[in-house]
mmCIF file of the N, C-alpha and C atoms, coordinates in Angstrom:
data_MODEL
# 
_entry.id   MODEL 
# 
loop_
_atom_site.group_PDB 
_atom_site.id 
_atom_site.type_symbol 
_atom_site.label_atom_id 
_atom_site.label_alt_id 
_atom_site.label_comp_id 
_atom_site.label_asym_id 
_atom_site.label_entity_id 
_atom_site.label_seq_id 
_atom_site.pdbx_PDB_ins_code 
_atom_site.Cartn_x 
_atom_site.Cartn_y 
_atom_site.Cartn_z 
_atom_site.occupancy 
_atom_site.B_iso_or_equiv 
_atom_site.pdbx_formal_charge 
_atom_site.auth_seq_id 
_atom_site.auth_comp_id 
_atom_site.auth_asym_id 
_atom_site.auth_atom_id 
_atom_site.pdbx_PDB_model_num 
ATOM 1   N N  . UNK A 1 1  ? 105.716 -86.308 -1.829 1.00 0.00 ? 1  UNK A N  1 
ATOM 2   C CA . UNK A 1 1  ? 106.625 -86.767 -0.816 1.00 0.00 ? 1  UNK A CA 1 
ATOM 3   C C  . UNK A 1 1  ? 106.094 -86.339 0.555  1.00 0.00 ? 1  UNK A C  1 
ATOM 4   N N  . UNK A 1 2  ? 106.157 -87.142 1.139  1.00 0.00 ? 2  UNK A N  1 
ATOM 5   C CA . UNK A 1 2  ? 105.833 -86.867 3.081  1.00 0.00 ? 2  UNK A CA 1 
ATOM 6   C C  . UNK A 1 2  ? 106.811 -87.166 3.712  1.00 0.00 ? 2  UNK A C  1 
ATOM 7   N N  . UNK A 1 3  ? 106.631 -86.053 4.909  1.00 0.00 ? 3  UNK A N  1 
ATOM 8   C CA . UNK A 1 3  ? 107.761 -85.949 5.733  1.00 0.00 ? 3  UNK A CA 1 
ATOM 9   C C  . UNK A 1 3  ? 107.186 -85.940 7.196  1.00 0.00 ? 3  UNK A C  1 
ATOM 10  N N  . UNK A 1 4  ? 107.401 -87.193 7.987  1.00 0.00 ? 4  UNK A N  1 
ATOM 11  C CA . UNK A 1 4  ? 106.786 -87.113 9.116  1.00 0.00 ? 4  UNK A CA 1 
ATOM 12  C C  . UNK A 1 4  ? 107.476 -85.504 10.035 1.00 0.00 ? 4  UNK A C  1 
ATOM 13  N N  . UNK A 1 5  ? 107.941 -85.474 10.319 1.00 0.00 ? 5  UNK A N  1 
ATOM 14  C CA . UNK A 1 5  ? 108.266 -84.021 10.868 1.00 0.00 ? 5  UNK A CA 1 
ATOM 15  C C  . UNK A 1 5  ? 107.039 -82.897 10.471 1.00 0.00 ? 5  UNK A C  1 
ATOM 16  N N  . UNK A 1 6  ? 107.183 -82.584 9.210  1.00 0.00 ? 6  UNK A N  1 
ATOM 17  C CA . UNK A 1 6  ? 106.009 -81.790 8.711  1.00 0.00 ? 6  UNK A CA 1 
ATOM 18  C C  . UNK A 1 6  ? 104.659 -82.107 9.180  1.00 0.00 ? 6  UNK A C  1 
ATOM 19  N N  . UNK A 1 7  ? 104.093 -82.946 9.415  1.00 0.00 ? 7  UNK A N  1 
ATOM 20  C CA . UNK A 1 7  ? 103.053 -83.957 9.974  1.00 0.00 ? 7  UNK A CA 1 
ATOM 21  C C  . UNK A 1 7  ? 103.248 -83.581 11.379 1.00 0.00 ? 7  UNK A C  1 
ATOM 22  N N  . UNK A 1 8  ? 103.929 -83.884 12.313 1.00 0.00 ? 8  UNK A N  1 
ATOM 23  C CA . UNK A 1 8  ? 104.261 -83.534 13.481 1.00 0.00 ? 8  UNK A CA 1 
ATOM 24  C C  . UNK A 1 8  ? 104.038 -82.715 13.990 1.00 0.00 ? 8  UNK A C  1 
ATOM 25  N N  . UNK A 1 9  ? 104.567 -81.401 12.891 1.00 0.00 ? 9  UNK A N  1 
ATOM 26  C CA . UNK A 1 9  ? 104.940 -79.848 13.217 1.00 0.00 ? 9  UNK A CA 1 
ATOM 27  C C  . UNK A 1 9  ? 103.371 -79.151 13.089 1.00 0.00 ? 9  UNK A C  1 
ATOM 28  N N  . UNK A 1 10 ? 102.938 -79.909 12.081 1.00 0.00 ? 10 UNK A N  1 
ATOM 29  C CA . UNK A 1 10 ? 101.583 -79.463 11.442 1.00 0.00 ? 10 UNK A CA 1 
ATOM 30  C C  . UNK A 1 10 ? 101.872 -77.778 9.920  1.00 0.00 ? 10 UNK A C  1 
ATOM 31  N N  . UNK A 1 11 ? 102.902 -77.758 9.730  1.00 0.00 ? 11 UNK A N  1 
ATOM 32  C CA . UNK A 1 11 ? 103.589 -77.073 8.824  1.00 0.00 ? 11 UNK A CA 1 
ATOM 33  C C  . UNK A 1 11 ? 103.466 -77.277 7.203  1.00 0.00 ? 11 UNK A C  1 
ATOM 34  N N  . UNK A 1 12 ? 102.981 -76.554 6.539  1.00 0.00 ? 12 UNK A N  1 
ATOM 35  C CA . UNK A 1 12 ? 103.272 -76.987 5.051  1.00 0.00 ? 12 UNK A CA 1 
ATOM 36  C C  . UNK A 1 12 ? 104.731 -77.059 4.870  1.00 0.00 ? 12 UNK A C  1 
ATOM 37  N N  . UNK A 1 13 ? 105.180 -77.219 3.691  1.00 0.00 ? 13 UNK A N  1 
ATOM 38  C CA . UNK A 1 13 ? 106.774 -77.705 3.351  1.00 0.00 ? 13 UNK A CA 1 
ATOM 39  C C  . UNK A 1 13 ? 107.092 -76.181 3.245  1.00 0.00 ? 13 UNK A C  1 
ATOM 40  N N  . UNK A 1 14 ? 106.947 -74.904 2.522  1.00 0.00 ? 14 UNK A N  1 
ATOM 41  C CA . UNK A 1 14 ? 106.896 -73.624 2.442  1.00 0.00 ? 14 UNK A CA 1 
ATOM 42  C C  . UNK A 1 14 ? 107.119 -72.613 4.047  1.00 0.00 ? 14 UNK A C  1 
ATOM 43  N N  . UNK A 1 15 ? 105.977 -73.203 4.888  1.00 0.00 ? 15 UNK A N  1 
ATOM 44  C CA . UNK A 1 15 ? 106.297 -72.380 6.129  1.00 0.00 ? 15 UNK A CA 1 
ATOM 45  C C  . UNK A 1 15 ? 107.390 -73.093 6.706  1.00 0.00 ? 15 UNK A C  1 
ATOM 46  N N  . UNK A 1 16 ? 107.603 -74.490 7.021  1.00 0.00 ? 16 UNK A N  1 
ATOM 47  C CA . UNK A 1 16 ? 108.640 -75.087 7.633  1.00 0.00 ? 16 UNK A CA 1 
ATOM 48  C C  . UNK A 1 16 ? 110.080 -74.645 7.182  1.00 0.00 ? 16 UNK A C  1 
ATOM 49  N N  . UNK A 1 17 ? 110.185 -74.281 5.380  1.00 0.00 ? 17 UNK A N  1 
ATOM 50  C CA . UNK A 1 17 ? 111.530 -74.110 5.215  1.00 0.00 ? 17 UNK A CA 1 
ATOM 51  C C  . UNK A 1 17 ? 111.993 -72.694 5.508  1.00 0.00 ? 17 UNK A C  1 
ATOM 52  N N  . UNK A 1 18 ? 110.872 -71.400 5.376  1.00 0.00 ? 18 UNK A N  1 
ATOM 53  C CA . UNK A 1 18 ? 110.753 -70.260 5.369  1.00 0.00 ? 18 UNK A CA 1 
ATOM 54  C C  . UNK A 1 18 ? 111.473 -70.103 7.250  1.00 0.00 ? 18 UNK A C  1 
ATOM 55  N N  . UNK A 1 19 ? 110.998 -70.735 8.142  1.00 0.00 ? 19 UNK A N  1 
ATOM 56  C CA . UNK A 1 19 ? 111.397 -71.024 9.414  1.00 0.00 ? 19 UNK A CA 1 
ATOM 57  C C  . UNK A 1 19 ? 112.402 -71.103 9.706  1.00 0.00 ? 19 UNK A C  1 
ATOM 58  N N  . UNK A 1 20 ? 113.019 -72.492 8.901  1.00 0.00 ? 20 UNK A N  1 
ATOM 59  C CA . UNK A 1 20 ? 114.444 -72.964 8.882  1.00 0.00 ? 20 UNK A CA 1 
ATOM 60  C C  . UNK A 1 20 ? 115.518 -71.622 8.276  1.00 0.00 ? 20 UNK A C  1 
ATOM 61  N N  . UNK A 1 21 ? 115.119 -71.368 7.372  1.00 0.00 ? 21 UNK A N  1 
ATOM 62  C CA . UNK A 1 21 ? 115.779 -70.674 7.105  1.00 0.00 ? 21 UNK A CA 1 
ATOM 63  C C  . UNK A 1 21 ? 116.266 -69.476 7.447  1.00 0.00 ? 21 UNK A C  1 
ATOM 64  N N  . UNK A 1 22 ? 115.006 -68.848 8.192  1.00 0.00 ? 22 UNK A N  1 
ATOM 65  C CA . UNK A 1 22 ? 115.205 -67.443 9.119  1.00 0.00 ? 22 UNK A CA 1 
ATOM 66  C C  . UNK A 1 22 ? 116.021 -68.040 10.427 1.00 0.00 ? 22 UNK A C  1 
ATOM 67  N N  . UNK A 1 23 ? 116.079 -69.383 11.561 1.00 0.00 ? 23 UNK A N  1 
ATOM 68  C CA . UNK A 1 23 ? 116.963 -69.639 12.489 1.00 0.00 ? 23 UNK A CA 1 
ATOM 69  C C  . UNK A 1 23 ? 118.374 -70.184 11.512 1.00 0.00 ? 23 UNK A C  1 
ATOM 70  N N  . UNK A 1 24 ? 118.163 -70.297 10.523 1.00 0.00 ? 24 UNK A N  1 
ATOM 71  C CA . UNK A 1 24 ? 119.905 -70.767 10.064 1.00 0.00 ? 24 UNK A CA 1 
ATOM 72  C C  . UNK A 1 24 ? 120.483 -69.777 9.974  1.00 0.00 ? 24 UNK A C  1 
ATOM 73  N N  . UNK A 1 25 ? 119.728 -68.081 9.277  1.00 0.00 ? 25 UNK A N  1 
ATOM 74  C CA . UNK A 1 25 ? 120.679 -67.144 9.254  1.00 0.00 ? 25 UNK A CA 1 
ATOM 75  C C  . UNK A 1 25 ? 120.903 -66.674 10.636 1.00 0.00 ? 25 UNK A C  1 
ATOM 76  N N  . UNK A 1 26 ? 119.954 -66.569 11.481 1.00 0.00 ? 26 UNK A N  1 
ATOM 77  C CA . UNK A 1 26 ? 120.110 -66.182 12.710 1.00 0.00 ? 26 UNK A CA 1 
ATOM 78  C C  . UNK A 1 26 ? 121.299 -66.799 13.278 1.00 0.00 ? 26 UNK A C  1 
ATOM 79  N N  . UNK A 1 27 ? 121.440 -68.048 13.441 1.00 0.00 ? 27 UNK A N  1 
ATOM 80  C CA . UNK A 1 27 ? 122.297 -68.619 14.101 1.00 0.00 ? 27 UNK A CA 1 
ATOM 81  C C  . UNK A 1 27 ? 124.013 -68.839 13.088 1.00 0.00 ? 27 UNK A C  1 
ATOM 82  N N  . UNK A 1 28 ? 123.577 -68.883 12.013 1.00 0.00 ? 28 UNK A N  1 
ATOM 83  C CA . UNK A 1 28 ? 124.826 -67.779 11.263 1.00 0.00 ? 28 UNK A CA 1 
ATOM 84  C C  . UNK A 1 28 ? 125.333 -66.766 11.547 1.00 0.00 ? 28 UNK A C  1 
ATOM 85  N N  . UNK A 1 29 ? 124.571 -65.731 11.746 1.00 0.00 ? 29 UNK A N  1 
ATOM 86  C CA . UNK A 1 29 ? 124.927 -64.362 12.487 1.00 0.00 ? 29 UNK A CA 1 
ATOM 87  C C  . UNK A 1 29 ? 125.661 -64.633 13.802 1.00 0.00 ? 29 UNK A C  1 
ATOM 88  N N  . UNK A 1 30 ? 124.870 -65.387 14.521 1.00 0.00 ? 30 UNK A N  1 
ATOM 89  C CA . UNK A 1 30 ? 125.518 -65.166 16.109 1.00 0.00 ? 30 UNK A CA 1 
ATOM 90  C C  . UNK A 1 30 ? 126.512 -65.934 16.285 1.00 0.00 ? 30 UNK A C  1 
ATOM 91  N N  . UNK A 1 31 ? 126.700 -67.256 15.096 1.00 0.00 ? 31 UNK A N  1 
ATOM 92  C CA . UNK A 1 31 ? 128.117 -67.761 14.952 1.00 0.00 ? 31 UNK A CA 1 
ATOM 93  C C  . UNK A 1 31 ? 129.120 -67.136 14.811 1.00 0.00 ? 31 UNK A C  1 
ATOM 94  N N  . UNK A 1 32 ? 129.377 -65.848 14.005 1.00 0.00 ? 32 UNK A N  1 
ATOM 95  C CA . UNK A 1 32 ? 130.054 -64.834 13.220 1.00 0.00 ? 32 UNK A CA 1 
ATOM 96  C C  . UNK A 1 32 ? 130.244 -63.969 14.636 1.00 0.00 ? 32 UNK A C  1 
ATOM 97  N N  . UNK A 1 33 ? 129.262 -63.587 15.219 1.00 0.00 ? 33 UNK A N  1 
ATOM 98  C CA . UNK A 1 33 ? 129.150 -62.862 16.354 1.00 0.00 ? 33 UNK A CA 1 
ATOM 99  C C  . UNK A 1 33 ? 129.862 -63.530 17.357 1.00 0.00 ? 33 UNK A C  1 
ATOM 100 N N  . UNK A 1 34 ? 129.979 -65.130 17.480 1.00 0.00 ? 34 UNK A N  1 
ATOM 101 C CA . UNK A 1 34 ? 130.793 -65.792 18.902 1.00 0.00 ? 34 UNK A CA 1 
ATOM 102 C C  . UNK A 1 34 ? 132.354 -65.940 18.263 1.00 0.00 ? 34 UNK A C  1 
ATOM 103 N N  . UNK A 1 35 ? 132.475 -66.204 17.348 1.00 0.00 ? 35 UNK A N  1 
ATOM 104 C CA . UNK A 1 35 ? 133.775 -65.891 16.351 1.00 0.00 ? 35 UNK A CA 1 
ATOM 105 C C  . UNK A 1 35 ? 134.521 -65.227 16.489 1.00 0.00 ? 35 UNK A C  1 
ATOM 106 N N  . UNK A 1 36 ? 133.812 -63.798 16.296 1.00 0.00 ? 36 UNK A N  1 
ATOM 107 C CA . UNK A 1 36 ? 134.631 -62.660 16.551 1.00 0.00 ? 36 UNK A CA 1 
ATOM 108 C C  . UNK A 1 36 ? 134.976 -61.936 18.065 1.00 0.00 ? 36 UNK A C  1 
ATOM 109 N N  . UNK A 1 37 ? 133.822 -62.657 18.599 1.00 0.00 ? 37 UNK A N  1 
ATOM 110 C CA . UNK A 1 37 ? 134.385 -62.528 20.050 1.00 0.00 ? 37 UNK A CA 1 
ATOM 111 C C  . UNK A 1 37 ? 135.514 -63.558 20.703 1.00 0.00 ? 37 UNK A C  1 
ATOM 112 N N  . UNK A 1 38 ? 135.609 -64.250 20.138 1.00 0.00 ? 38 UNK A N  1 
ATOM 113 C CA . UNK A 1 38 ? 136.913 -65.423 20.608 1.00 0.00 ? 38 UNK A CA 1 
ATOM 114 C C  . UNK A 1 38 ? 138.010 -64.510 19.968 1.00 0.00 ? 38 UNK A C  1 
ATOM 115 N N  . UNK A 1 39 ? 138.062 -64.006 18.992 1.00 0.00 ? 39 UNK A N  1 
ATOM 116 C CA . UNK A 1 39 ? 139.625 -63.850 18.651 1.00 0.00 ? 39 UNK A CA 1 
ATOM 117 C C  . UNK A 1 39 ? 139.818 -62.363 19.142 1.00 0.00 ? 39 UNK A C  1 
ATOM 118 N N  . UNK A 1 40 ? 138.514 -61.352 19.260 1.00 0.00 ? 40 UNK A N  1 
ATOM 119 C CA . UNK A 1 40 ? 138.911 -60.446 19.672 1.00 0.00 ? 40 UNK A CA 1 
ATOM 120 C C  . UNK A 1 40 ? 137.886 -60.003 20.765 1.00 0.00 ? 40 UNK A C  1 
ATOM 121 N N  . UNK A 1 41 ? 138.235 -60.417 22.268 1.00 0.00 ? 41 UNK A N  1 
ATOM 122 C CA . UNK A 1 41 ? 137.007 -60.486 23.267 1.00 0.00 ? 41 UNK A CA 1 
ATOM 123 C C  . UNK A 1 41 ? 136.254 -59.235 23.763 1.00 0.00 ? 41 UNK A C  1 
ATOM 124 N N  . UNK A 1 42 ? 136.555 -58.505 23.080 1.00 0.00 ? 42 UNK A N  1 
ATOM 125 C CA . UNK A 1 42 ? 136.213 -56.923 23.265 1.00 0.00 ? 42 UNK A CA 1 
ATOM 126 C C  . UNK A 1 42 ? 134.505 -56.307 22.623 1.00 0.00 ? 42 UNK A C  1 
ATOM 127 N N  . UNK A 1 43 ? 134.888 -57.102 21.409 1.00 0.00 ? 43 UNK A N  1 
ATOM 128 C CA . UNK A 1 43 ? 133.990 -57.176 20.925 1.00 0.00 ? 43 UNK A CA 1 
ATOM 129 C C  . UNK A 1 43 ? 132.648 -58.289 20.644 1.00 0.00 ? 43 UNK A C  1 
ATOM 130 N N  . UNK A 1 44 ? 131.428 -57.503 20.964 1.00 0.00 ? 44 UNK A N  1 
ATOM 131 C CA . UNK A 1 44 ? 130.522 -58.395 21.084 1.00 0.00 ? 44 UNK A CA 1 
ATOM 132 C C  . UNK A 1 44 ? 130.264 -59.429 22.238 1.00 0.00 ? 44 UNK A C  1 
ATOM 133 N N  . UNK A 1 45 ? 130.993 -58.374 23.719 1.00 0.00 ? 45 UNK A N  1 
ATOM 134 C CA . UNK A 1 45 ? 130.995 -59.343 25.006 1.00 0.00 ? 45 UNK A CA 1 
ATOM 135 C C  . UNK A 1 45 ? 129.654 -60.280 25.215 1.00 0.00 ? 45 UNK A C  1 
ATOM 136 N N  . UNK A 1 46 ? 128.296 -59.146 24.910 1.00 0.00 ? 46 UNK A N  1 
ATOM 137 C CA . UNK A 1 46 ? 127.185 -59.809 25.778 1.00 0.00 ? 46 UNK A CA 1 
ATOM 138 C C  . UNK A 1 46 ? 125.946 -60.442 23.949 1.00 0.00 ? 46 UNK A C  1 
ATOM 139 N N  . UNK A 1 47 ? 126.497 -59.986 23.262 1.00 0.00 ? 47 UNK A N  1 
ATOM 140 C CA . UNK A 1 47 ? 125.782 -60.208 22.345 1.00 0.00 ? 47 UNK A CA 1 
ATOM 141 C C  . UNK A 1 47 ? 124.882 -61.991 22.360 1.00 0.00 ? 47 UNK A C  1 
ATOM 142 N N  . UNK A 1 48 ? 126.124 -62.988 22.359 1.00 0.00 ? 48 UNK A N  1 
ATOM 143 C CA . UNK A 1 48 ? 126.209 -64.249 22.147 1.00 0.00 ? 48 UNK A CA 1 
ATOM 144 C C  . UNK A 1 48 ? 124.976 -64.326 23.087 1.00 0.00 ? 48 UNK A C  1 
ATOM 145 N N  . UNK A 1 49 ? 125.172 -64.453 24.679 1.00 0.00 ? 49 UNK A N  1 
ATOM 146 C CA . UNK A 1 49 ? 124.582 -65.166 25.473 1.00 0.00 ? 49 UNK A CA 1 
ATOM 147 C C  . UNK A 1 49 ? 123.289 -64.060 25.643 1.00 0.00 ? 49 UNK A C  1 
ATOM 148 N N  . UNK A 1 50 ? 122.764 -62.670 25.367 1.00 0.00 ? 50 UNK A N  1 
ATOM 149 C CA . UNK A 1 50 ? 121.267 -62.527 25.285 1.00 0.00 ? 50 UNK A CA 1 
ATOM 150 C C  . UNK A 1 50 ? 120.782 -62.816 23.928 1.00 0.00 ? 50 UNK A C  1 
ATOM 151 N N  . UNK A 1 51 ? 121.349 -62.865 23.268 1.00 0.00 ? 51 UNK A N  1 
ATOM 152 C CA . UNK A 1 51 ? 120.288 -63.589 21.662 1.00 0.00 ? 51 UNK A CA 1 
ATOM 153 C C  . UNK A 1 51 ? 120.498 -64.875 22.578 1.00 0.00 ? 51 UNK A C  1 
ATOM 154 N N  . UNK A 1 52 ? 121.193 -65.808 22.994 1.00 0.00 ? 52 UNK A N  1 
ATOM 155 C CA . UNK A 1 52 ? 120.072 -67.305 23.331 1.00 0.00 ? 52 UNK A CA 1 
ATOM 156 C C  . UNK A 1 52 ? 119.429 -66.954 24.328 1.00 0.00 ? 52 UNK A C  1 
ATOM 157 N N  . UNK A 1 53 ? 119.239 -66.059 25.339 1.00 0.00 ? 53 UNK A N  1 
ATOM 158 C CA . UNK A 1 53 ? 118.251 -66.012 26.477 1.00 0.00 ? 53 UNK A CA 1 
ATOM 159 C C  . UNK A 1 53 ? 116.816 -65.444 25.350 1.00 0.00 ? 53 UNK A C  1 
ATOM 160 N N  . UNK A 1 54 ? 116.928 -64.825 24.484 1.00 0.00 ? 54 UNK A N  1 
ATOM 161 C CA . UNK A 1 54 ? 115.696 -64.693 23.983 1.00 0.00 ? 54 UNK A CA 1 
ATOM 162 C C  . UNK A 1 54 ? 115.372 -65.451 22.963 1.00 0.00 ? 54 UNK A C  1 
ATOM 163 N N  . UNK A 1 55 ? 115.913 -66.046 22.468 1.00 0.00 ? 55 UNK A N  1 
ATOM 164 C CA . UNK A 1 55 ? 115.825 -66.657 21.048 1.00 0.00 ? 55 UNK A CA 1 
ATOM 165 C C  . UNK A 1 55 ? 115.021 -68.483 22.044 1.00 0.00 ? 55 UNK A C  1 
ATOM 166 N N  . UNK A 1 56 ? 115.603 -68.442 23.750 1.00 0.00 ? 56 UNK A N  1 
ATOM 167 C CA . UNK A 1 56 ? 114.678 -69.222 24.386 1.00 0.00 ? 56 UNK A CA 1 
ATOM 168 C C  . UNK A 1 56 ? 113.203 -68.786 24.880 1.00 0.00 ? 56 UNK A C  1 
ATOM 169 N N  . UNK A 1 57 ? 113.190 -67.617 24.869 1.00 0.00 ? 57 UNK A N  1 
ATOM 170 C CA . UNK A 1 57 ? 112.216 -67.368 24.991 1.00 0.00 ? 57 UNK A CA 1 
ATOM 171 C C  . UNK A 1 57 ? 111.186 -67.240 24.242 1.00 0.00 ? 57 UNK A C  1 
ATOM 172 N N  . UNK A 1 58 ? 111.353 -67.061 22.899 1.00 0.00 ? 58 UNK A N  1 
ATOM 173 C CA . UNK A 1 58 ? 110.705 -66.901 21.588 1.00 0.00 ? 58 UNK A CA 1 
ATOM 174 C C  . UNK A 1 58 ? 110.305 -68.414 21.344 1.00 0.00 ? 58 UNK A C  1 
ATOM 175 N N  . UNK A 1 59 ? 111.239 -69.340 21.772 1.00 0.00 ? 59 UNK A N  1 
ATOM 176 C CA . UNK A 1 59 ? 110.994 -70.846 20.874 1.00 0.00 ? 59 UNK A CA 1 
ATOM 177 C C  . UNK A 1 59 ? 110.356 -71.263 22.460 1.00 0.00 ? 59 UNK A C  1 
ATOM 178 N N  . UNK A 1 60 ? 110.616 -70.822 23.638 1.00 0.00 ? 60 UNK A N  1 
ATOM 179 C CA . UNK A 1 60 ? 109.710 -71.375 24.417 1.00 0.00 ? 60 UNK A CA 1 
ATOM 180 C C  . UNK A 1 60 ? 109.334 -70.729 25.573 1.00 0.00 ? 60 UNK A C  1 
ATOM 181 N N  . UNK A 1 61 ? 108.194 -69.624 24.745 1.00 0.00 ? 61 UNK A N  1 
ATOM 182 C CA . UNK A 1 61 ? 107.335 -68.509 25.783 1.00 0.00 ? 61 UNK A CA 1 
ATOM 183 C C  . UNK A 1 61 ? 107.070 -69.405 27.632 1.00 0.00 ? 61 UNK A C  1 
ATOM 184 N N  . UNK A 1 62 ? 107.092 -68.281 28.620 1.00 0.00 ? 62 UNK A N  1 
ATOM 185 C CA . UNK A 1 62 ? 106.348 -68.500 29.668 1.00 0.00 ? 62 UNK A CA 1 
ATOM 186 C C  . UNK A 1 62 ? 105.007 -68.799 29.386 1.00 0.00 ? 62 UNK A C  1 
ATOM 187 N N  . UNK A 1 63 ? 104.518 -69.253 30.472 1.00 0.00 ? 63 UNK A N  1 
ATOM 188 C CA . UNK A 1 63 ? 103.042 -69.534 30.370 1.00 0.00 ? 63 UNK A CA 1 
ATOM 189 C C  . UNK A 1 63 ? 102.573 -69.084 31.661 1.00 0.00 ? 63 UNK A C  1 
ATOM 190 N N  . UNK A 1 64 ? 102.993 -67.949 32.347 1.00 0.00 ? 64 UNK A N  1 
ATOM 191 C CA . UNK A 1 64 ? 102.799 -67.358 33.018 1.00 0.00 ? 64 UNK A CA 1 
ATOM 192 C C  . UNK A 1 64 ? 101.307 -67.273 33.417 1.00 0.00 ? 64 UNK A C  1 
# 
């Protein structure tokens, strides 16, 4: 089976899902993490918004 994406990415099917799968829990976590800051705002004020300032930076380094 081919998957243009994989082709694209230049990824075997193994590293691509291994990938996926480390940003799904990630972004599981920080779901759980924006969650619990809605119902109780005390907790986990700054968590949400620096995991995406780095999690942009990781998926798209300076080129300083």
């Amino acid at each position: 089976m081919k998957f243009k994406h994989l082709e694209e990415t230049g990824y075997t099917y193994g590293q691509h899902f291994r990938i996926s799968i480390r940003w799904a829990t990630r972004m599981l976590v920080l779901s759980t993490a924006a969650f619990t800051h809605a119902v109780w705002p005390d907790f986990f004020s700054r968590t949400v918004s620096s995991k995406i300032k780095e999690y942009n930076e990781e998926i798209n380094p300076r080129k300083d």
